[in-house]
C-alpha atoms as a printed R data frame, in Angstrom:
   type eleno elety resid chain resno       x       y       z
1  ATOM     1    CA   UNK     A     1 -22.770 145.963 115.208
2  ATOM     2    CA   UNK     A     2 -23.147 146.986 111.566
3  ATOM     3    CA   UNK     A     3 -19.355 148.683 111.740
4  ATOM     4    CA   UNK     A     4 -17.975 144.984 113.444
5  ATOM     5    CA   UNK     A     5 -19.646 143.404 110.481
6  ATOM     6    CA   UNK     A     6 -18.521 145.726 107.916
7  ATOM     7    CA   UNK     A     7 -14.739 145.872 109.273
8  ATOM     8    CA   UNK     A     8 -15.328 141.554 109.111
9  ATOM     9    CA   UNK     A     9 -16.357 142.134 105.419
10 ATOM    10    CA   UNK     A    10 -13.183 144.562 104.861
11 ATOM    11    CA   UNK     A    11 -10.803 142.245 106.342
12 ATOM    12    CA   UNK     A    12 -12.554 139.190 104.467
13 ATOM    13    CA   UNK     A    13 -12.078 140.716 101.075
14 ATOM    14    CA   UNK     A    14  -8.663 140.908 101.873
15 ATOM    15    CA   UNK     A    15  -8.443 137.694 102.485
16 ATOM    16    CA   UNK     A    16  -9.883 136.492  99.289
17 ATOM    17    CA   UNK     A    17  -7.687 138.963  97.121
18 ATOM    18    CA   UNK     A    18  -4.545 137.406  99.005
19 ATOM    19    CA   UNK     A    19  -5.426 133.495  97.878
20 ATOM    20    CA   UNK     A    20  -7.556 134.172  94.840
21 ATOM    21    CA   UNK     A    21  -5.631 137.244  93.242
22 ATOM    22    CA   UNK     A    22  -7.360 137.065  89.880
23 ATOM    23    CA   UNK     A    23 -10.939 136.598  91.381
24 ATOM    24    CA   UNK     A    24 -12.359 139.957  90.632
25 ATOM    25    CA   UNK     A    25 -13.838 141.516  93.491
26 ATOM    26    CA   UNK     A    26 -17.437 141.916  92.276
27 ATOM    27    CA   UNK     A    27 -17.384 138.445  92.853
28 ATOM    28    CA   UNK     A    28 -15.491 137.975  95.589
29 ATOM    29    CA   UNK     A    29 -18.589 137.875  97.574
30 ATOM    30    CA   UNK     A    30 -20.530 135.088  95.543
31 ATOM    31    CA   UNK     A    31 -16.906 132.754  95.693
32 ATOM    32    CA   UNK     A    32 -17.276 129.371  96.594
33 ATOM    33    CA   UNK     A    33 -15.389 126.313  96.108
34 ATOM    34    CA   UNK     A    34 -17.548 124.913  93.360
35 ATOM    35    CA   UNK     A    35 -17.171 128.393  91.453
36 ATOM    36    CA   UNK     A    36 -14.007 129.818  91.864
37 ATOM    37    CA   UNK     A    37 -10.855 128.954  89.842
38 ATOM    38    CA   UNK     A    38  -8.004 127.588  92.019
39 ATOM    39    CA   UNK     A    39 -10.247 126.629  94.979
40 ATOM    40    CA   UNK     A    40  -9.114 123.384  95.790
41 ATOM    41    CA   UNK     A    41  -7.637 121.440  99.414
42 ATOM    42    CA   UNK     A    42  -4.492 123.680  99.814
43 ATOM    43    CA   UNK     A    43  -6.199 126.998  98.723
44 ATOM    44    CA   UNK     A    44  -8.921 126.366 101.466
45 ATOM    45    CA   UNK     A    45  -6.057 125.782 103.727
46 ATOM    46    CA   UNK     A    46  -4.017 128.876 103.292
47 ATOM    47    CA   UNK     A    47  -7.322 131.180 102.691
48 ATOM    48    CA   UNK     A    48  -8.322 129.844 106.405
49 ATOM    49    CA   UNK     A    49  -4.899 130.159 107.743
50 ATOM    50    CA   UNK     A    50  -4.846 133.966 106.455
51 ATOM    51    CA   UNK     A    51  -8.194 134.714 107.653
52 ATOM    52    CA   UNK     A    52  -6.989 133.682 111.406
53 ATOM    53    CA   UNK     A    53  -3.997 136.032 111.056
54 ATOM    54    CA   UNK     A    54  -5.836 138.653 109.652
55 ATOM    55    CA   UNK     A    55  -9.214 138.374 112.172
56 ATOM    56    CA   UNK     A    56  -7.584 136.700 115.108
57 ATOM    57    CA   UNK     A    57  -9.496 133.646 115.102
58 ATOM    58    CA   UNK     A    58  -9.036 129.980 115.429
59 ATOM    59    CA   UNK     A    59 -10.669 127.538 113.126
60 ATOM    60    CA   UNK     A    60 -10.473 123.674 113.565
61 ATOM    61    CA   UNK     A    61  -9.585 121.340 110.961
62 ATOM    62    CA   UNK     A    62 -12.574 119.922 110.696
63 ATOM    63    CA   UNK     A    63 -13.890 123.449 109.711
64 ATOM    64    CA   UNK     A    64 -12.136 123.222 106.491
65 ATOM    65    CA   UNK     A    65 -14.607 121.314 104.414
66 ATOM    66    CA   UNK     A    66 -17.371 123.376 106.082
67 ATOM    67    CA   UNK     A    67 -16.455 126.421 105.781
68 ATOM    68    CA   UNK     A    68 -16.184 126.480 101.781
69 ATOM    69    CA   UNK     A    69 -17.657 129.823 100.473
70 ATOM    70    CA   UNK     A    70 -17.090 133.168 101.568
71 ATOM    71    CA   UNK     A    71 -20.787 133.305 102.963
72 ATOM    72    CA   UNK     A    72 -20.442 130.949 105.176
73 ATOM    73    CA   UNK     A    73 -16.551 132.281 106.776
74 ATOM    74    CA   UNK     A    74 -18.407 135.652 106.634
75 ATOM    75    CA   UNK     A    75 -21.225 134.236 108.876
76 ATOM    76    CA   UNK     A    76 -18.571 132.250 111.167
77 ATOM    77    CA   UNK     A    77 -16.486 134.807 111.839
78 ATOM    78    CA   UNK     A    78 -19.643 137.186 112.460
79 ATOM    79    CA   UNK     A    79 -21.159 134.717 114.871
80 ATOM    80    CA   UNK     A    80 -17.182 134.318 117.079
81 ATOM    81    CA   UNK     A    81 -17.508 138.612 116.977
């Protein structure tokens, strides 16, 4: 379990440096849409679209406003794992 949850992490990270480029990774972990520059309607979009590619997942639309720090697609993605 802890190696499923730290390959999640890995693959989350990735994510995160993808859409957010300049968000440095010490915070990467603490991002949320009220903190992090560039966050906005299409960057929640295309970070949840690469986060399916890269994990093999399926969100729903109505996810989107939801799922809005990386906590929270962290826990999500643990709990479809």
């Amino acid at each position: 379990m802890k190696n499923e949850r730290s390959e999640v992490n890995d693959r989350l990270k990735r994510c995160f440096r993808a859409i957010f480029p300049s968000l440095a990774e010490e915070r990467i972990e603490e991002a949320d849409s009220a903190n992090t520059d560039g966050w906005d309607s299409l960057s929640a979009v295309m970070l949840l679209s690469v986060v399916q590619q890269e994990c093999g997942v399926i969100f729903d639309v109505s996810d989107i406003k939801r799922l809005s720090s990386y906590k929270k697609i962290y826990e999500e993605l643990c709990n479809k794992a």
